[in-house]
FIKOLZA-1660 file (N, C-alpha, C; in steps of 0.1 Angstrom, whole numbers, plus 5000, padded with zeros to 4 digits):
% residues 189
   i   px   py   pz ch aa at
   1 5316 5175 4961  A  X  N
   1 5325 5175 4950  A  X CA
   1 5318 5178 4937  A  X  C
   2 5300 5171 4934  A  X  N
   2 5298 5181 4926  A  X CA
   2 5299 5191 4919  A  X  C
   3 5297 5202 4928  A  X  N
   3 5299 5216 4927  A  X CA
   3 5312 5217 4921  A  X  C
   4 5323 5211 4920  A  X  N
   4 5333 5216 4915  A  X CA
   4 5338 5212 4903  A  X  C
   5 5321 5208 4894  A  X  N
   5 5324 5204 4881  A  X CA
   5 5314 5209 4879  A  X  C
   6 5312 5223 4876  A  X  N
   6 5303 5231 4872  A  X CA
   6 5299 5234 4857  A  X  C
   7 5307 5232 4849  A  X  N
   7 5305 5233 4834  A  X CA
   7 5310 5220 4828  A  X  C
   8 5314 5209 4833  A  X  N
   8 5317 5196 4831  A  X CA
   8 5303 5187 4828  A  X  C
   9 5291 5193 4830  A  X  N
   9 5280 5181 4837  A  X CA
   9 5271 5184 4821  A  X  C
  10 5267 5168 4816  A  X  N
  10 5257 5168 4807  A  X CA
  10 5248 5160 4810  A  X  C
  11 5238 5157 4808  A  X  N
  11 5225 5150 4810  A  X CA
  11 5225 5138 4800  A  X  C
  12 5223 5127 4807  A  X  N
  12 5225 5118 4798  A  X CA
  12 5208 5116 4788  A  X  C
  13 5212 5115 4774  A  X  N
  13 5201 5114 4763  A  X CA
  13 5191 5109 4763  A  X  C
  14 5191 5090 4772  A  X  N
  14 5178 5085 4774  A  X CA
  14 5175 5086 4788  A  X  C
  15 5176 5089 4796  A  X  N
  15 5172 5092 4814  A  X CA
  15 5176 5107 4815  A  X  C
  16 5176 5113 4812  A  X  N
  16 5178 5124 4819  A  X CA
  16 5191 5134 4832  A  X  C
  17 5197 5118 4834  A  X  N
  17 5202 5120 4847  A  X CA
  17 5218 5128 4843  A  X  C
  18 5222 5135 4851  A  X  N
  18 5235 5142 4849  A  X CA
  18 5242 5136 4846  A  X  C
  19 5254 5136 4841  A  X  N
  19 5267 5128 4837  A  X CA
  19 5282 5137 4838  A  X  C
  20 5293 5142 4845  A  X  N
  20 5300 5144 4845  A  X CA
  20 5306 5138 4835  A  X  C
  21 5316 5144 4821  A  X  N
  21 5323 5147 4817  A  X CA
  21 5337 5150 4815  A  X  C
  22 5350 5150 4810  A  X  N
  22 5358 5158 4809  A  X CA
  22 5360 5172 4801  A  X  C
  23 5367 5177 4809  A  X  N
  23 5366 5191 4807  A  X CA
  23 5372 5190 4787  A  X  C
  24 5381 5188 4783  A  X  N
  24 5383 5186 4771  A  X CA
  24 5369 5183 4760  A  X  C
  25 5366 5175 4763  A  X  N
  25 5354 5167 4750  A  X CA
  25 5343 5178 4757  A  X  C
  26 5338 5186 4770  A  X  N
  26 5332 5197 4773  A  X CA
  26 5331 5208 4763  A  X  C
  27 5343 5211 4768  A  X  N
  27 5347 5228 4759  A  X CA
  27 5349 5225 4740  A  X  C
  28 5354 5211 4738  A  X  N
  28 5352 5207 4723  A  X CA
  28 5338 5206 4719  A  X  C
  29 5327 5202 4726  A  X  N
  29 5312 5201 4724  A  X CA
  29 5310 5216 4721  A  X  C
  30 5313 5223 4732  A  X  N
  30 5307 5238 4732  A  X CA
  30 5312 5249 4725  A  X  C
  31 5328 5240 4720  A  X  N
  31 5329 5254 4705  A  X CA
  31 5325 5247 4693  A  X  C
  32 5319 5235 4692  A  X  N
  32 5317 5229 4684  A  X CA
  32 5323 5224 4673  A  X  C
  33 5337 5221 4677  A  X  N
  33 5345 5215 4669  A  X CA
  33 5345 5195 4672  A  X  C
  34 5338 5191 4679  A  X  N
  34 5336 5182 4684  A  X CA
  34 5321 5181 4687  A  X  C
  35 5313 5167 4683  A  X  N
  35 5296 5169 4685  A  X CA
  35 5298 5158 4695  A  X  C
  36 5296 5157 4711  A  X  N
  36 5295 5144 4714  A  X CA
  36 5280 5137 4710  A  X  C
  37 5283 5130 4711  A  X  N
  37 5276 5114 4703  A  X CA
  37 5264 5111 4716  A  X  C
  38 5251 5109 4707  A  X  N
  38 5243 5103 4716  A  X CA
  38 5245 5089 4726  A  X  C
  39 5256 5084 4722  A  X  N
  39 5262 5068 4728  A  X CA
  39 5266 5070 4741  A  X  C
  40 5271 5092 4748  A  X  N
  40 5278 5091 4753  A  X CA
  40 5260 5094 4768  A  X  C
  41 5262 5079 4775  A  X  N
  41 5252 5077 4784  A  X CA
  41 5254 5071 4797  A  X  C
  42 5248 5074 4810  A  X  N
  42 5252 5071 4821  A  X CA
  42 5252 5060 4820  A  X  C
  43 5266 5053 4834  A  X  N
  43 5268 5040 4841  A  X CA
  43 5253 5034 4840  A  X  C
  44 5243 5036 4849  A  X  N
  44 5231 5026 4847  A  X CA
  44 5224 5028 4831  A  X  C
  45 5225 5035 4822  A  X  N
  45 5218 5032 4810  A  X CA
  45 5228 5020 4802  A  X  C
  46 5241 5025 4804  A  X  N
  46 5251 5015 4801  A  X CA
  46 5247 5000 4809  A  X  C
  47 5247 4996 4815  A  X  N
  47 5246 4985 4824  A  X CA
  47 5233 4979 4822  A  X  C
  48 5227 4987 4818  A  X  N
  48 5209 4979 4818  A  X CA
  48 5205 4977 4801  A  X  C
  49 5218 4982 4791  A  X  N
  49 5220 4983 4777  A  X CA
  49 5206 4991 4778  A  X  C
  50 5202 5003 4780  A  X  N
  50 5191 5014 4777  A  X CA
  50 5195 5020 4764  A  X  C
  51 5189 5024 4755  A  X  N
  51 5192 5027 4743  A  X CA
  51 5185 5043 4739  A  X  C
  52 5174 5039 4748  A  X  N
  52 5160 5050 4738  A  X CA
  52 5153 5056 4753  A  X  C
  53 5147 5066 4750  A  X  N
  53 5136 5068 4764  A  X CA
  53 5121 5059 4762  A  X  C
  54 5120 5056 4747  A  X  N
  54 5112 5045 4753  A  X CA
  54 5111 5031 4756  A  X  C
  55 5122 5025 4756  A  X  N
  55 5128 5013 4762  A  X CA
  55 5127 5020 4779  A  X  C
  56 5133 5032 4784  A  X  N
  56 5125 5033 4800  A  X CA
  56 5110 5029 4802  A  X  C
  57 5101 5040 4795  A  X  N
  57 5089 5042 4796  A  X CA
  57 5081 5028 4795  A  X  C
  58 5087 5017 4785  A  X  N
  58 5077 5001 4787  A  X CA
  58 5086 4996 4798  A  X  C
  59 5097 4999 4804  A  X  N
  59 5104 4993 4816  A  X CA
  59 5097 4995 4827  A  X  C
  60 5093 5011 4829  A  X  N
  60 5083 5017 4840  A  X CA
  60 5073 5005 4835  A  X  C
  61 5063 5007 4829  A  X  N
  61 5050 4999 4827  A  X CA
  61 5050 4989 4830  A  X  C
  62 5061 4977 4824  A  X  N
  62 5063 4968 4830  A  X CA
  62 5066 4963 4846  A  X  C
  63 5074 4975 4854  A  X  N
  63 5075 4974 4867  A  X CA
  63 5064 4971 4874  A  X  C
  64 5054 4987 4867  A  X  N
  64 5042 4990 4872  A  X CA
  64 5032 4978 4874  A  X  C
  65 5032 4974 4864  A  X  N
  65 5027 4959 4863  A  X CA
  65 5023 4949 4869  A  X  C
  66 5037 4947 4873  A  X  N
  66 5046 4934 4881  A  X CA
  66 5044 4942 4894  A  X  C
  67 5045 4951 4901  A  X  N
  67 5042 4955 4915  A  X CA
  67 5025 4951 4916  A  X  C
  68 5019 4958 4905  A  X  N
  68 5003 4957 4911  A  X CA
  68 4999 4941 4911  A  X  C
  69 5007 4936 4901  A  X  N
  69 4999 4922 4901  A  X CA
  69 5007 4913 4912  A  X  C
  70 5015 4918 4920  A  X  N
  70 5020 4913 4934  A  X CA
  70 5008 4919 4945  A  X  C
  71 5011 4931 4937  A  X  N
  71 4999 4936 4955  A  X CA
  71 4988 4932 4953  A  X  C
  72 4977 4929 4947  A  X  N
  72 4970 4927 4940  A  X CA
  72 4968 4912 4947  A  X  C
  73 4975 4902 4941  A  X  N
  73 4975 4887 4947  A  X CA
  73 4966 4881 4941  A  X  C
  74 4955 4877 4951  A  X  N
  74 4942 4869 4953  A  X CA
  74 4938 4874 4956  A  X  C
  75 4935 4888 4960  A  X  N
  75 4926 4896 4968  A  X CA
  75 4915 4894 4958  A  X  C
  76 4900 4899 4962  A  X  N
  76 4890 4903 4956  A  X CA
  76 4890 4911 4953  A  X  C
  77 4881 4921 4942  A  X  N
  77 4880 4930 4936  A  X CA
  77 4869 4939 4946  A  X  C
  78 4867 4952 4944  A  X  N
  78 4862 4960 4951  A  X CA
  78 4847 4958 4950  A  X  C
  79 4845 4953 4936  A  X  N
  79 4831 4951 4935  A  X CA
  79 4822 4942 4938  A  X  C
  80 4831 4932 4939  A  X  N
  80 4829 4919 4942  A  X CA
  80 4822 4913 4956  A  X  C
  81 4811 4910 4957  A  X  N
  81 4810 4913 4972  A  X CA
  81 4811 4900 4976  A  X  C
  82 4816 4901 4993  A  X  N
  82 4819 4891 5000  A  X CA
  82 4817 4879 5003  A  X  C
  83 4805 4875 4996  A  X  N
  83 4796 4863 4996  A  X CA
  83 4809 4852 4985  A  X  C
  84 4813 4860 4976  A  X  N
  84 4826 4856 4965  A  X CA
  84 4840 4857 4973  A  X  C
  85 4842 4862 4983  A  X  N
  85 4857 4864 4983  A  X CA
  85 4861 4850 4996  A  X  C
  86 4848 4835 4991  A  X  N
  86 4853 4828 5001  A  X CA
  86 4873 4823 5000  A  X  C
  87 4881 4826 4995  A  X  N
  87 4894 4823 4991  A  X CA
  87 4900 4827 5007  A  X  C
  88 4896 4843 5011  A  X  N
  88 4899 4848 5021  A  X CA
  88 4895 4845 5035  A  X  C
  89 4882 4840 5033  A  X  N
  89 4875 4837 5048  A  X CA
  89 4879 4827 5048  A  X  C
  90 4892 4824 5058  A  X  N
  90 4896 4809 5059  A  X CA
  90 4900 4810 5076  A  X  C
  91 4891 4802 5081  A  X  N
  91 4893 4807 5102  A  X CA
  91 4905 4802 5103  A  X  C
  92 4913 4811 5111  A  X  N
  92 4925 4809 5117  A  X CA
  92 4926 4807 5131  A  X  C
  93 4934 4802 5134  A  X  N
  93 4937 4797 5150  A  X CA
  93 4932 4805 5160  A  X  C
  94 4924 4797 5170  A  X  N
  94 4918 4811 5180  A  X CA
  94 4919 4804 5192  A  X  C
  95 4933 4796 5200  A  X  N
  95 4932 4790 5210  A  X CA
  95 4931 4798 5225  A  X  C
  96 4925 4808 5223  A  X  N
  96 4921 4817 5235  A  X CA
  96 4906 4823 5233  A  X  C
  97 4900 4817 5221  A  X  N
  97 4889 4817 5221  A  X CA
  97 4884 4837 5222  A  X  C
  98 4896 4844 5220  A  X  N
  98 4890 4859 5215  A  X CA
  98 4881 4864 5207  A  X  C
  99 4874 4872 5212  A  X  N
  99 4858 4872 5204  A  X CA
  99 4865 4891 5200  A  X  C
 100 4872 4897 5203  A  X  N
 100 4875 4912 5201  A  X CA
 100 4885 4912 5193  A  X  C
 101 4882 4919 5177  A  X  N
 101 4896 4920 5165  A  X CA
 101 4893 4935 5160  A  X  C
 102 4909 4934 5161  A  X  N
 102 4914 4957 5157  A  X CA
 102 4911 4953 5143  A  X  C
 103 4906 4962 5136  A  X  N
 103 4905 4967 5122  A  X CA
 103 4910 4974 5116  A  X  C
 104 4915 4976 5107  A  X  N
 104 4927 4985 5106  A  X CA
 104 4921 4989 5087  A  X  C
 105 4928 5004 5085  A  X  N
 105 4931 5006 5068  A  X CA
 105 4919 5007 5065  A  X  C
 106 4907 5012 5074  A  X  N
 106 4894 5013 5066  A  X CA
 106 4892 5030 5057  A  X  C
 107 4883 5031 5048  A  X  N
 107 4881 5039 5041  A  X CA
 107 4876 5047 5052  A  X  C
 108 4884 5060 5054  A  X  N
 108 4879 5069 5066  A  X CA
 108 4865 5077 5058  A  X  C
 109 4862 5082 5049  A  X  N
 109 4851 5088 5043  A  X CA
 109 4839 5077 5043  A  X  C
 110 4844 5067 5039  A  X  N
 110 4828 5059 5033  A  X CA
 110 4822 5046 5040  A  X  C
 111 4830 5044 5053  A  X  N
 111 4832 5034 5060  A  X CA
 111 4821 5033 5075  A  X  C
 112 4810 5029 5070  A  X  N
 112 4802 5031 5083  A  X CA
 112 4795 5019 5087  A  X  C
 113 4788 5012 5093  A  X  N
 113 4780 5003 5103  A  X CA
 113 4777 4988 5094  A  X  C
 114 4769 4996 5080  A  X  N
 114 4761 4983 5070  A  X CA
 114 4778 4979 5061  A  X  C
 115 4786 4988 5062  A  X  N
 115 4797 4983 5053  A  X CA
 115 4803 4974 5066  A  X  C
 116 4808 4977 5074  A  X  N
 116 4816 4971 5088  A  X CA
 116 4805 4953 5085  A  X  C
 117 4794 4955 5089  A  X  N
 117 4785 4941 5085  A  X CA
 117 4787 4933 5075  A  X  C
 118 4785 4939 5061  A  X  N
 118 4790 4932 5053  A  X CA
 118 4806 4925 5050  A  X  C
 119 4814 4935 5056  A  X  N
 119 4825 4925 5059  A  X CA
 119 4825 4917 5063  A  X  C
 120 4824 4919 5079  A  X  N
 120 4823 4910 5090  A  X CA
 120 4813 4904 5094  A  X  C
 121 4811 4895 5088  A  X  N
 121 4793 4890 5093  A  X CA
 121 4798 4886 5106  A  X  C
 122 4784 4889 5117  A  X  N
 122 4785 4880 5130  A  X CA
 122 4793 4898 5142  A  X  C
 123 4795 4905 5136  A  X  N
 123 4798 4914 5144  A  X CA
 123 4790 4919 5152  A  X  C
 124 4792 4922 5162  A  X  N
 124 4781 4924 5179  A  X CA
 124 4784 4943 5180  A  X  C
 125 4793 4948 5184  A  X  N
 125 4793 4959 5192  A  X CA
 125 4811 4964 5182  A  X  C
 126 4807 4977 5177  A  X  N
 126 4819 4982 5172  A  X CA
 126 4821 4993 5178  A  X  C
 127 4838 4998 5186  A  X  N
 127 4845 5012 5189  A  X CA
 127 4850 5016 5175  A  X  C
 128 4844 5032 5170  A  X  N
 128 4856 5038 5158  A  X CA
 128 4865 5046 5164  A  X  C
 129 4877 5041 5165  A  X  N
 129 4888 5049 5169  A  X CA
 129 4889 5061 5160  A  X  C
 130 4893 5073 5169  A  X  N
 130 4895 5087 5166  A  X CA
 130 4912 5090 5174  A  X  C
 131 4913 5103 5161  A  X  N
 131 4923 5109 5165  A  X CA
 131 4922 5114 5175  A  X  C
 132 4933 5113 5184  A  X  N
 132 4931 5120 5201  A  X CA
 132 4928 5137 5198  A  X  C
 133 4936 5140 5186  A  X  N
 133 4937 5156 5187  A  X CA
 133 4933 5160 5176  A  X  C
 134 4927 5156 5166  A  X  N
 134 4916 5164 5157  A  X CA
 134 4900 5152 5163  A  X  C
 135 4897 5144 5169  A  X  N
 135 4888 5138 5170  A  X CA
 135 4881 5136 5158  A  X  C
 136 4885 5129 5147  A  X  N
 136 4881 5126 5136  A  X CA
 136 4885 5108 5133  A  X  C
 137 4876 5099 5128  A  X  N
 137 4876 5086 5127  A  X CA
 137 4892 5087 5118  A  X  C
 138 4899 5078 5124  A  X  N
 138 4910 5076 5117  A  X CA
 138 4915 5065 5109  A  X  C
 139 4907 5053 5106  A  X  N
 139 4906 5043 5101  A  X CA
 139 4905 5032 5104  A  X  C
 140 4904 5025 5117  A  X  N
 140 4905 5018 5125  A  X CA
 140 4893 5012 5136  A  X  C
 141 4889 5005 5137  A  X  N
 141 4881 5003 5149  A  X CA
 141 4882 4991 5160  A  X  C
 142 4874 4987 5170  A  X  N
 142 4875 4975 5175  A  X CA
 142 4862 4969 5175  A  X  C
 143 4863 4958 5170  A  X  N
 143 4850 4951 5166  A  X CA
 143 4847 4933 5175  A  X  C
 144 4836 4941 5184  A  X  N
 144 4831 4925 5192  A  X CA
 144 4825 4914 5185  A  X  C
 145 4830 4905 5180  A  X  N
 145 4826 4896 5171  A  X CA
 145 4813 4890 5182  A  X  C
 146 4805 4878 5173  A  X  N
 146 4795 4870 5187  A  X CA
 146 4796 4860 5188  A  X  C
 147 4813 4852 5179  A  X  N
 147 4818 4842 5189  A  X CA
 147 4833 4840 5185  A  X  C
 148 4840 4836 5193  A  X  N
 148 4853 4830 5184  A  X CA
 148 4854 4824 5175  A  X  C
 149 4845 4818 5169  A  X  N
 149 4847 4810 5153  A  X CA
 149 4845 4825 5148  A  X  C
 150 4833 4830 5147  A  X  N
 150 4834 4843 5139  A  X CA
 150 4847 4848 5142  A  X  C
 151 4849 4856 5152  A  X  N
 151 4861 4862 5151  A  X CA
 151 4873 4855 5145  A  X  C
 152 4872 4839 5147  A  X  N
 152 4889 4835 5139  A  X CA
 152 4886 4840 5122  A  X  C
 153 4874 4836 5115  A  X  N
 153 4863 4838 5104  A  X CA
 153 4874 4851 5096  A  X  C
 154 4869 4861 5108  A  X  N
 154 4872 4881 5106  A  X CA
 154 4883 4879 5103  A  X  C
 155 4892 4873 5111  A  X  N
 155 4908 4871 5111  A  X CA
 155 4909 4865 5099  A  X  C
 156 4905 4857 5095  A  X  N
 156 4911 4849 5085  A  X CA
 156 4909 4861 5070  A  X  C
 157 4897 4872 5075  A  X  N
 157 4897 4879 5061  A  X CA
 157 4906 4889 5058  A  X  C
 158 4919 4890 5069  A  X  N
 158 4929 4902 5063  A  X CA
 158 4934 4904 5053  A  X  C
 159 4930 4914 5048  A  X  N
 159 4934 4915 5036  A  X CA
 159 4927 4919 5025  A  X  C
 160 4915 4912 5025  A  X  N
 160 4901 4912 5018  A  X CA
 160 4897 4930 5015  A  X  C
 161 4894 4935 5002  A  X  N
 161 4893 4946 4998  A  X CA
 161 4878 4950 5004  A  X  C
 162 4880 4959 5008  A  X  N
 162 4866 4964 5016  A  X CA
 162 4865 4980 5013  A  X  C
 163 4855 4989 5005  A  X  N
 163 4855 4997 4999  A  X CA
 163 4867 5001 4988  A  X  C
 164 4873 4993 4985  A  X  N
 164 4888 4993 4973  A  X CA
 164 4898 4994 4980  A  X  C
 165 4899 4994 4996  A  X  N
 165 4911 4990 5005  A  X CA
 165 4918 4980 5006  A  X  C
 166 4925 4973 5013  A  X  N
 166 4927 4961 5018  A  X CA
 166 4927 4961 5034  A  X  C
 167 4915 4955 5041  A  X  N
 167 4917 4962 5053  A  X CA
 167 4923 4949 5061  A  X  C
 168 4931 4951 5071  A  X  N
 168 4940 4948 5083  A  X CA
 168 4934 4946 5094  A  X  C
 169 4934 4930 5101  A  X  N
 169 4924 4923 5106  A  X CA
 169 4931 4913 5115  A  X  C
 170 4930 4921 5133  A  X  N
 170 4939 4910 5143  A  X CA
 170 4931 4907 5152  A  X  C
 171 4936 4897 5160  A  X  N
 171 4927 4895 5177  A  X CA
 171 4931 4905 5179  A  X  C
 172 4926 4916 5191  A  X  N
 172 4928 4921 5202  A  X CA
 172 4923 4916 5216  A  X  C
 173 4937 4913 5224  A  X  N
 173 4929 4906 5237  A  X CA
 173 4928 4916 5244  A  X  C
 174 4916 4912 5251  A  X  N
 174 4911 4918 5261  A  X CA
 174 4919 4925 5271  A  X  C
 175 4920 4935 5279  A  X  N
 175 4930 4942 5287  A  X CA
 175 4917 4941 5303  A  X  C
 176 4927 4929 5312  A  X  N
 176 4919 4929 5327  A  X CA
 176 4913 4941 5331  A  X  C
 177 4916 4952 5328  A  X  N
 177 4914 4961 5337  A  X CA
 177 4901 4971 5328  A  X  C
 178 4899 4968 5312  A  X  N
 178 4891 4978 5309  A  X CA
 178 4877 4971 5306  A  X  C
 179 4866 4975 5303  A  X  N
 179 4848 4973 5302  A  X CA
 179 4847 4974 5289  A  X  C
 180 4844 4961 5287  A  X  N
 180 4840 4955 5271  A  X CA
 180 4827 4951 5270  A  X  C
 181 4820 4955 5257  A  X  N
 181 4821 4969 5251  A  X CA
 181 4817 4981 5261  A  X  C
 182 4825 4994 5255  A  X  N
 182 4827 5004 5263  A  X CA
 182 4812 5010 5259  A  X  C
 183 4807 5019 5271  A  X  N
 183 4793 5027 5271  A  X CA
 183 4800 5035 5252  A  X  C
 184 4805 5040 5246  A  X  N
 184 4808 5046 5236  A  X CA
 184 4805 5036 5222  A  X  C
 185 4804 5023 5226  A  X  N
 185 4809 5015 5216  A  X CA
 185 4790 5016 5213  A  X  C
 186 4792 5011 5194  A  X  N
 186 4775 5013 5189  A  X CA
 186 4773 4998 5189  A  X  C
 187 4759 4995 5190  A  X  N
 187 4754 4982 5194  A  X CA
 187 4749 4975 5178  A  X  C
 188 4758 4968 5172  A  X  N
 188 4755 4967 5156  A  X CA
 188 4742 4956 5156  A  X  C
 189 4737 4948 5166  A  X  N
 189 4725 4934 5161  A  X CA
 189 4719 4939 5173  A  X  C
% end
């Protein structure tokens, strides 16, 4: 049904967003016998009382804000190194006593063996998962801790910013049937 208000449509003053009109106060704007009024403003500018575009622009900022300082949390800072981010290393439950945790969200470019260590202290034997079909590290690995306290330790750091990430940190149990660590896997101590 848009389309079939083709010369009906104005943009509203502070957002930008189209506004259907009537055809009358239209064709009175455009012979100019009638000026409409900057007042005349979309349903949501109306509703949120928007006045100006820059009443949006500290709205954005403020959103912006309020999202980072949610995502953000208690996490550590990127610079900050781990020895400081005790808030995060808090051991979580390990009543199966799993010593193997997936890694997830690492920095695919800068992310190698002494960074993996400094995260995870106590790490034994790491797999870097690769794409099946470009064969390129895809962010991810499997990491043999060298005991269940460590690994609950690891666990307990999800979240924790590791090269300016936040990396993503689970048990993985063991599967009966595969060889842990695999001949592929690098031997970190």
């Amino acid at each position: 049904p848009w389309d079939l208000y083709r010369g009906n449509k104005r943009r509203c003053p502070t957002c930008g967003v189209p506004s259907l009109i009537c055809r009358d106060c239209f064709l009175a704007d455009e012979a100019g016998t009638k000026k409409l009024h900057n007042s005349i403003r979309c349903e949501l500018c109306v509703e949120e009382n928007i006045t100006s575009k820059v009443q949006i622009k500290e709205r954005e900022k403020q959103e912006l804000k309020e999202y980072e300082r949610k995502a953000n949390g208690k996490k550590c800072k990127p610079e900050v190194a781990n020895s400081d981010c005790q808030e995060r290393n808090v051991a979580v439950e390990n009543p199966e006593n799993i010593t193997r945790i997936y890694v997830s969200n690492l920095c695919k470019i800068q992310m190698n063996e002494e960074e993996l260590i400094k995260a995870l202290p106590g790490a034994t034997h790491v797999l870097w998962l690769k794409d099946r079909h470009t064969g390129q590290f895809n962010g991810s690995c499997l990491v043999e801790m060298a005991s269940s306290d460590t690994a609950s330790a690891a666990v307990g750091s999800n979240g924790m910013l590791v090269l300016g990430r936040p990396i993503r940190v689970k048990f993985q149990k063991a599967d009966g049937k595969d060889v842990w660590p695999p001949p592929s896997a690098i031997k970190l101590v």
